[in-house]
N, C-alpha and C positions, 0 to 999 in steps of 0.2 A: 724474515721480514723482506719486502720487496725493496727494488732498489731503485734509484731514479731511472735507470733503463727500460725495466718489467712497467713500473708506473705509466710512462711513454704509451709502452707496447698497448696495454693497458686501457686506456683512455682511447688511442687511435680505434682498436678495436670496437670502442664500445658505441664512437662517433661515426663508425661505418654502418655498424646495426642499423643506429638510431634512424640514418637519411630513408629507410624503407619500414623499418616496423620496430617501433619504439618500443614496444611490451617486449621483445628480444631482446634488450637491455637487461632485462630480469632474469633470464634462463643464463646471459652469458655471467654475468652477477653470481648467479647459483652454484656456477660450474667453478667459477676463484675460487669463491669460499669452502668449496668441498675437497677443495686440494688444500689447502689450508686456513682452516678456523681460529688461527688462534689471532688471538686480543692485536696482536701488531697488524694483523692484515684487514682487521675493522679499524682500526685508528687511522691508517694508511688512507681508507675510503672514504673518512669522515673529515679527512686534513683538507676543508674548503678550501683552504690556500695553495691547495696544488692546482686548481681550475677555479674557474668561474664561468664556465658553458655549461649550458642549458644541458648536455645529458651526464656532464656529470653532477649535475641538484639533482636531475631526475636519480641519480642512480643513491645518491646519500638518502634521499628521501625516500626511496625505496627498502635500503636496507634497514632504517629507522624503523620504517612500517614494518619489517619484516622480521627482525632480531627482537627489537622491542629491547625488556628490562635484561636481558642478554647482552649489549652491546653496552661499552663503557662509556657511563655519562660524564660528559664535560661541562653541563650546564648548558650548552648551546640550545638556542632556542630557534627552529627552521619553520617558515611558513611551510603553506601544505606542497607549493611546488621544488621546495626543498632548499630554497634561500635560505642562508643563514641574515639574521637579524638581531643576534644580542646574545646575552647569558646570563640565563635568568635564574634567581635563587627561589625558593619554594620557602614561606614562612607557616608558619600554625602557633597556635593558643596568641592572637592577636584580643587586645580585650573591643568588645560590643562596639565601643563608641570609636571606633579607629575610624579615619575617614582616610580618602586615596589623599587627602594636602598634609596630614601629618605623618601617614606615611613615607611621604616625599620629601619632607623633610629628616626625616629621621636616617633616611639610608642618602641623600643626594651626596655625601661628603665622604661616601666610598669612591665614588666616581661617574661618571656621563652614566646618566640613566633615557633609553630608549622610551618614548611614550611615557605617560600617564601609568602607576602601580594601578594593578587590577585588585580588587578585594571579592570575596565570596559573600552576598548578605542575601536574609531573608527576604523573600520577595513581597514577606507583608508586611512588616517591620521599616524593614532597608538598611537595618543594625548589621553589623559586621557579624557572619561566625564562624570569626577564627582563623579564616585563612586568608592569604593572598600571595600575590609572585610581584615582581619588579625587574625589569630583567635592565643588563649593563648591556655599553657601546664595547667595552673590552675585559678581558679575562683578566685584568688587574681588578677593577673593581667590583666582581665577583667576587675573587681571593680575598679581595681586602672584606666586603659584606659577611662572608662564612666566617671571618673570625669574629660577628658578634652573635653569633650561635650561644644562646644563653641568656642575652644579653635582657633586664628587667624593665619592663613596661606595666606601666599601671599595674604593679604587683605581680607579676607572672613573666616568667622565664621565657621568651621565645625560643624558636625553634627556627634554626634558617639553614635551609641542605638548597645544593643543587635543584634545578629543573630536570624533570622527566626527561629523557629522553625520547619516550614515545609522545610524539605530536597529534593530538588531537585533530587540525586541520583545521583550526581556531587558533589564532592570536589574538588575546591570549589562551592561555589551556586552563578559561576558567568562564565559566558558564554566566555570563551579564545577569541581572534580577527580570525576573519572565521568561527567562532563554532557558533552551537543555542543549544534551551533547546530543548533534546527532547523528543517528546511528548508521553504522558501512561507510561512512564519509571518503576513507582509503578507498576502497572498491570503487564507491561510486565519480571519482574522481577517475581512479586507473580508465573505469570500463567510456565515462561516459564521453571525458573528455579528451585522453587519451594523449597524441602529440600533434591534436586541434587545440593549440592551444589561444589560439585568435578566432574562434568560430564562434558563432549566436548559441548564447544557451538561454532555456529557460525555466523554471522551476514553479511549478505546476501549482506547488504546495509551500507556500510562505513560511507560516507562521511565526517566527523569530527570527528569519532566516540564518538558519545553522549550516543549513545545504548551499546555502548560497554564498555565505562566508569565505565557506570553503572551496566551492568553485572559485572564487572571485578570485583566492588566493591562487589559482592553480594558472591563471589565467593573462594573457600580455595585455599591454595598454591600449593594443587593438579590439580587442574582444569588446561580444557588447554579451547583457543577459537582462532578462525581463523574468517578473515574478506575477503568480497571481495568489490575489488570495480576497474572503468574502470579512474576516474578522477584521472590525475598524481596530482591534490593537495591534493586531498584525502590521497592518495600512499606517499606523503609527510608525511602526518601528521599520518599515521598509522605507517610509518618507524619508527620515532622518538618515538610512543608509544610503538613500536618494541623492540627499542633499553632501553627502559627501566622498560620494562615488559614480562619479560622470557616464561609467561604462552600465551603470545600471539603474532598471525604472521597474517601478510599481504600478500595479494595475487591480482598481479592487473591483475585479469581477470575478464570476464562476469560472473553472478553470474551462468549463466546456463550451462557453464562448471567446476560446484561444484563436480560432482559425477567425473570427470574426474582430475581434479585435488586433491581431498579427500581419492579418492578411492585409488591408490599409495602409500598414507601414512597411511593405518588402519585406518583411520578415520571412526567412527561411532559415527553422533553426537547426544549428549540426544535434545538436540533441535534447530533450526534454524530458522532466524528472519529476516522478509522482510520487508524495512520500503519504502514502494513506491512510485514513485512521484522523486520529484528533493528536493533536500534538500537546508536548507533557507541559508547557503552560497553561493550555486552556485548561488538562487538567486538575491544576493543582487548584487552580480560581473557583473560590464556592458559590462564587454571585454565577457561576455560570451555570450549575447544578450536575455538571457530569460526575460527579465520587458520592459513591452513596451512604461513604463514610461521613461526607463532610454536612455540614450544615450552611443550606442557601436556599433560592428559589430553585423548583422544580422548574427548568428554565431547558437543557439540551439542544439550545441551537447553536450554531458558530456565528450567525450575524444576527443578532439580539434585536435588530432593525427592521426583519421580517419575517413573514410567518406568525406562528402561535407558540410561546410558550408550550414547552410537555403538559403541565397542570390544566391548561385551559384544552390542548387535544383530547384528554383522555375526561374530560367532561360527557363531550358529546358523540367519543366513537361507539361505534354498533360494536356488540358482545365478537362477534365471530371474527369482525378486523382485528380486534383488538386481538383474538389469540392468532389470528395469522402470524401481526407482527412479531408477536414477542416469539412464538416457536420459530420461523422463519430467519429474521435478522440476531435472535438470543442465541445462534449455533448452538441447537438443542435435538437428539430426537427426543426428548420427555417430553410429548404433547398433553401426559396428563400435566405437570407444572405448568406449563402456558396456561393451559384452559382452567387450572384454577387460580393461579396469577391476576386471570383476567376474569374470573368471578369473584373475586374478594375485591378486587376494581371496585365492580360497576355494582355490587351491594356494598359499598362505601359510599360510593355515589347518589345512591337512590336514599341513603338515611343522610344524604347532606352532609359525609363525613371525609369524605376524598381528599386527602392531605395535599398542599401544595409548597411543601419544603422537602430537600431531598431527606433527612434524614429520619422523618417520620413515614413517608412514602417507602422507605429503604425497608423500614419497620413491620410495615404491611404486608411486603411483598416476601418478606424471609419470614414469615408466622404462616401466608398463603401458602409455600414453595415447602416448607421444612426443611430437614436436613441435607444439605449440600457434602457433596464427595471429594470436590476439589477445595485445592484448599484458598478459597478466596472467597471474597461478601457475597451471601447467597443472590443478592438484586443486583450484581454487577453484571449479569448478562440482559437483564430486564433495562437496564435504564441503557446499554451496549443497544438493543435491539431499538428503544423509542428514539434513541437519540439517530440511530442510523435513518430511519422510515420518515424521521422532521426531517433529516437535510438531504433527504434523497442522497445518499451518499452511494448510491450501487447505480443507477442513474446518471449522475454527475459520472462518477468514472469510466462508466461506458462511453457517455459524451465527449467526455476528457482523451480518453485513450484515442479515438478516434478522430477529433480534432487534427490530436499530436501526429497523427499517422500523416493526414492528408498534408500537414505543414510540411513535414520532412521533406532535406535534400534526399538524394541516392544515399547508401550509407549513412543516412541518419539513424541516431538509436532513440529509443524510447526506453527509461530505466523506471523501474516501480517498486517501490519497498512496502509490503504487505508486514499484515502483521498477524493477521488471521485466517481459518480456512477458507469463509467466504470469499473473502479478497484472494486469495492465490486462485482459486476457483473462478472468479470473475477475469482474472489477466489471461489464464489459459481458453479461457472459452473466446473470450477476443481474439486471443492469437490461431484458434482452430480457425477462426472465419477467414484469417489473412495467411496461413501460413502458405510457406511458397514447397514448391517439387523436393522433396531430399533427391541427392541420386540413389539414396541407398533404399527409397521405396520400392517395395513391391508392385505395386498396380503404376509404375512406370516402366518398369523393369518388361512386364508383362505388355502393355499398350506398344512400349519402343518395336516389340517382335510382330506387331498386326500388320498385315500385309495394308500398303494405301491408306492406313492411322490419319487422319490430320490433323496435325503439332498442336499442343495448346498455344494461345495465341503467347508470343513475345514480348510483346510493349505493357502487360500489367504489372503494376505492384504487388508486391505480397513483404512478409516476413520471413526472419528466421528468430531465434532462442537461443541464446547461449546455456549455459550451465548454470541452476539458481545460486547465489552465495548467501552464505549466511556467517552470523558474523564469528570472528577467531576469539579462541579462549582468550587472548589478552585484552580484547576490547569490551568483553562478557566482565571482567577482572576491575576494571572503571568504570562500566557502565552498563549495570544489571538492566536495566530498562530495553535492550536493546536484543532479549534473548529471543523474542520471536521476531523476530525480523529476517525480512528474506528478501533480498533484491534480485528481480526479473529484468533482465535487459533484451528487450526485441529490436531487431535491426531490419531498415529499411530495404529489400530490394529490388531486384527488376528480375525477379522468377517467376514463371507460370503461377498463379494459383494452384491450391492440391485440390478445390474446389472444383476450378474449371477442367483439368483432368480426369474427375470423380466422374461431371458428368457426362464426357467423351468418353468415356470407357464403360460407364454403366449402359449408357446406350448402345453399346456394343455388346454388353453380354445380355441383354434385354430385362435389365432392374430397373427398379424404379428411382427416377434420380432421387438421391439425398433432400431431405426437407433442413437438415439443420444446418447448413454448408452457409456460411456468413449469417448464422444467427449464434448468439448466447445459449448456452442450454439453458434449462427452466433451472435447474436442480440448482446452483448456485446465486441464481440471480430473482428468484422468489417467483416467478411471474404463473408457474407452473404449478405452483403450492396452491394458486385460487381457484382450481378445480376440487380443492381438498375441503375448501370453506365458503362454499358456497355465492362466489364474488363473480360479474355477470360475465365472465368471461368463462365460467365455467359454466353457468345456465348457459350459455351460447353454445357450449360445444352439448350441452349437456339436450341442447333444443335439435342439435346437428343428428342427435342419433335417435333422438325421440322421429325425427325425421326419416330416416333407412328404416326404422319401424312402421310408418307408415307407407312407405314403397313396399315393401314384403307384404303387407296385408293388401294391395291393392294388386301386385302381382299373384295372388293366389286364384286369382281368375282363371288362369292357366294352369293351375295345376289339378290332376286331375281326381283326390280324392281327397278326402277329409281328414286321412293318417298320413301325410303330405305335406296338408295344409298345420295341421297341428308340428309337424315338425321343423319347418319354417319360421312359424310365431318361437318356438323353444329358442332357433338358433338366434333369431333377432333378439331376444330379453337377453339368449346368453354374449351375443354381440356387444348390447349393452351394457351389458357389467363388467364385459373383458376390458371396454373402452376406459370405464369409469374407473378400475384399476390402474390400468396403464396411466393414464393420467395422474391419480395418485404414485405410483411407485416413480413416476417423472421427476414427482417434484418429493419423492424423498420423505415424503409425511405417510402417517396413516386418515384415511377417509374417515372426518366424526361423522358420527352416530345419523342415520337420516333422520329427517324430524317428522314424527308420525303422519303430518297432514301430505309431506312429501309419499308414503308410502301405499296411503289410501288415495292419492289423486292417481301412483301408478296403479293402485288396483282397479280401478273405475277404467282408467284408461283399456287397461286387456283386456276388461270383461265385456269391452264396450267395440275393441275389436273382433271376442267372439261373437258379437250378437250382428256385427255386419256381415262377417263371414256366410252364417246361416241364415241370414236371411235373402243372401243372393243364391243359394242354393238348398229348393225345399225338401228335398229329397234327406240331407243331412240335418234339416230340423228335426223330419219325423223321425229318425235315427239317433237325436240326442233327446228328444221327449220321450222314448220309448227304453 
């Protein structure tokens, strides 16, 4: 065991780290315990009473995250920046009708109890089940609490052990009614707020605020942080964090009018947090109609105050939107299940039979779809895909992300918690349009040796990427919801674009600049998919090359015979379908079927540029009459 001297050593070391780069806290952290592990030298780091500075919470709070149900629990109960605050007992089989005042009564005469007892209840009920924590001012009345372990309540035994040791990064480590745990919260804490711990944050994505909880907790009395969100229950429940939290305000708009509403108040924030997807209250609420398990209205929006209703969109969409959306945004390539998804649709619809409750609509769409391979509700990717294309939610985050970029100080981060391919798909194609010079690039490496080169410019912003995280078996262990989750952290800086180098250097080896260089690719963000389905952006390109077909038949003026000329028309039709391809393989679909009237307008069209051909040269009529 160490000794008051090594402790010393110890701490000094760890407070010299800390003045230059706090995450070195962690590695030096690493290095103790690997010299010895055992139980005296984690007790040793968790004895708060040998400090109360700030890097040594940071470093208890750290090995809490990090040992987890490994390190020996005292019942100690630490917010997320590693304060200790109490010592909290853990109860279970509490009967239904328990409320947090008879709670409070039943244990207050163990000793000083810290806040209000937290209880666990149905969020549609509001009945207790089963559980709750209470935590004490001091570790006598814990000891005294543990020994009513047993003790009978409304006919049943309770159960009363210690507090967890691993801190959720919620006080308490129990989920309010409408709230969930949310997920990477450690991570997104380490990466975003780091040892800023008085800098502007903001949080993209409300909804219960779980995220924000937990920054707030991470955070000094200086700090300020601002939230956005479009759901009035969200707006609800950030008021009330509002009205009891000075350092923090609610804002109910789209996140992607952050620069316009931030901007107004000097806002410049150290880092901003996008947590994507719908969050697990909205999910569980049937009046909202996103589970196609549950029974409610076919409803899929997050502000119920605008827009239409699912039930009333898919009244009057056209057959071919409708299968864009669902293969598109249902992360599918089975375009046959889309396209008959959305023919069991719209012959629902035309016999006035269109269901407008989720669980009947759920019914239609797994009888349309058949047998599913994964193991989940065959229409959970159909009501995934309507519910995405109502809130413009690929839209929003491209707006959103960009926003965030332009608020950023230097060294601002932008952190994103995906949950799905699209969505990881959508952060990376943002970050190609912004990413800044690696040194370790080739085609800089290459540009640095040109004789007379001139530098990409200096003064622009761009990015960089850290490594994605995703979450540790321990927090997988409490909280299954949490297994696709992946958080993206992009950081602010003052590097050349990779953009603007591309096209200094491609004009140097004489290519053609980059067309996708600060755009999104098609492939993940749908837009690319409407050349597939017929939507006018595809007639546009689709009118672009019916166009280069008509410059080749008018340059065959020039050429000077009719096996020439015929070879010309072949490579434009084959030009044409190379394109109509490429477009399709862009956006990751296959091209449905033409529709006949399409086939015979192209036929009219050729026959109709043979017949111009020969009749500006007579020589090759009497040559095709004959």
């Amino acid at each position: 065991m160490y000794t008051d001297e090594s402790s010393e050593s110890a701490e000094t070391r760890l407070q010299q780290i800390s003045r230059n780069n706090l995450p070195r806290v962690c590695d030096s952290l690493g290095e103790l315990i690997c010299r010895d592990s055992s139980e005296e030298v984690l007790v040793f780091f968790l004895d708060s009473s040998r400090s109360q500075s700030s890097t040594w919470r940071f470093a208890t709070s750290f090995l809490r995250a990090t040992f987890g149900a490994s390190m020996p629990s005292d019942g100690a109960a630490y917010s997320a920046s590693g304060a200790l605050e109490g010592y909290e007992i853990f109860i279970k089989y509490l009967p239904p009708d328990t409320t947090e005042a008879s709670l409070l009564e039943l244990f207050q005469e163990a000793g000083e109890i810290v806040g209000p007892p937290r209880l666990m209840t149905d969020s549609h009920t509001g009945k207790c089940k089963g559980v709750g924590w209470i935590t004490f001012a001091t570790p006598a009345g814990l000891a005294k609490a543990l020994t009513w372990d047993g003790y009978k309540v409304g006919g049943r035994s309770l159960s009363v052990q210690r507090g967890k040791a691993v801190h959720t990064g919620l006080r308490p480590s129990v989920q309010a009614p409408g709230t969930h745990t949310p997920a990477l919260l450690q991570e997104v804490v380490a990466k975003l707020v780091g040892s800023e711990r008085s800098g502007t944050f903001v949080d993209a994505t409300f909804g219960r605020g779980g995220h924000t909880r937990g920054l707030l907790e991470a955070l000094t009395p200086n700090a300020r942080m601002h939230a956005f969100d479009m759901d009035p229950e969200a707006i609800s429940a950030g008021k009330e964090l509002e009205r009891t939290d000075s350092r923090f305000a609610i804002h109910h708009a789209p996140f992607s009018s952050m620069a316009a509403t931030l901007r107004p108040l000097g806002v410049r924030p150290t880092a901003v947090l996008f947590d994507l997807g719908i969050s697990s209250p909205q999910f569980d609420e049937a009046h909202r109609g996103f589970r196609p398990e549950a029974d409610g209205p076919l409803d899929l929006r997050f502000d119920q105050g605008k827009g239409v209703p699912a039930w009333q969109w898919l009244e009057t969409v056209e057959r071919l939107e409708l299968i864009r959306v669902l293969h598109e945004y249902g992360e599918t390539s089975d375009l046959a299940a889309a396209r008959r998804i959305a023919d069991a649709i719209c012959i629902a619809r035309a016999e006035k039979a269109l269901p407008r409750r989720t669980r009947e609509f759920a019914s239609l769409v797994a009888d349309a779809k058949g047998k599913e391979y994964q193991a989940m509700h065959p229409a959970k990717l159909t009501f995934q895909a309507l519910r995405v294309h109502l809130n413009d939610e690929f839209g929003e985050a491209r707006a959103g992300l960009r926003a965030a970029f332009d608020l950023l100080e230097d060294g601002g981060r932008i952190g994103v918690i995906t949950w799905k391919h699209s969505e990881c798909a959508l952060v990376v194609d943002f970050f190609r349009g912004l990413e800044g010079v690696r040194a370790e690039c080739p085609l800089r490496r290459w540009y640095a040796q040109q004789p007379s080169a001139a530098p990409p410019p200096t003064d622009s912003w761009s990015l960089s990427m850290d490594d994605a995280t995703r979450p540790s078996e321990r927090e997988l262990a409490t909280n299954s919801r949490s297994r696709s989750a992946v958080l993206h952290v992009l950081r602010k800086q003052r590097v050349p674009p990779l953009a603007e180098l591309e096209r200094l250097a491609y004009a140097r080896l004489g290519w053609a600049a980059p067309t996708d260089a600060g755009a999104p690719s098609t492939g993940a963000l749908g837009t690319g998919a409407d050349a597939a389905l017929g939507s006018p952006s595809s007639r546009g390109a689709a009118e672009g090359v019916k166009g280069g077909v008509k410059e080749s038949s008018s340059a065959d003026k020039s050429i000077g015979s009719e096996q020439q000329r015929k070879e010309a028309r072949k490579a434009a039709r084959k030009a044409e379908r190379a394109a109509a391809a490429a477009a399709a393989a862009a956006a990751g679909t296959a091209t449905l079927e033409e529709a006949p009237s399409e086939r015979k307008e192209k036929k009219k069209k050729r026959k109709k540029d043979d017949e111009d051909v020969s009749a500006r040269d007579p020589d090759d009529e009497k040559k095709r009459r004959k």
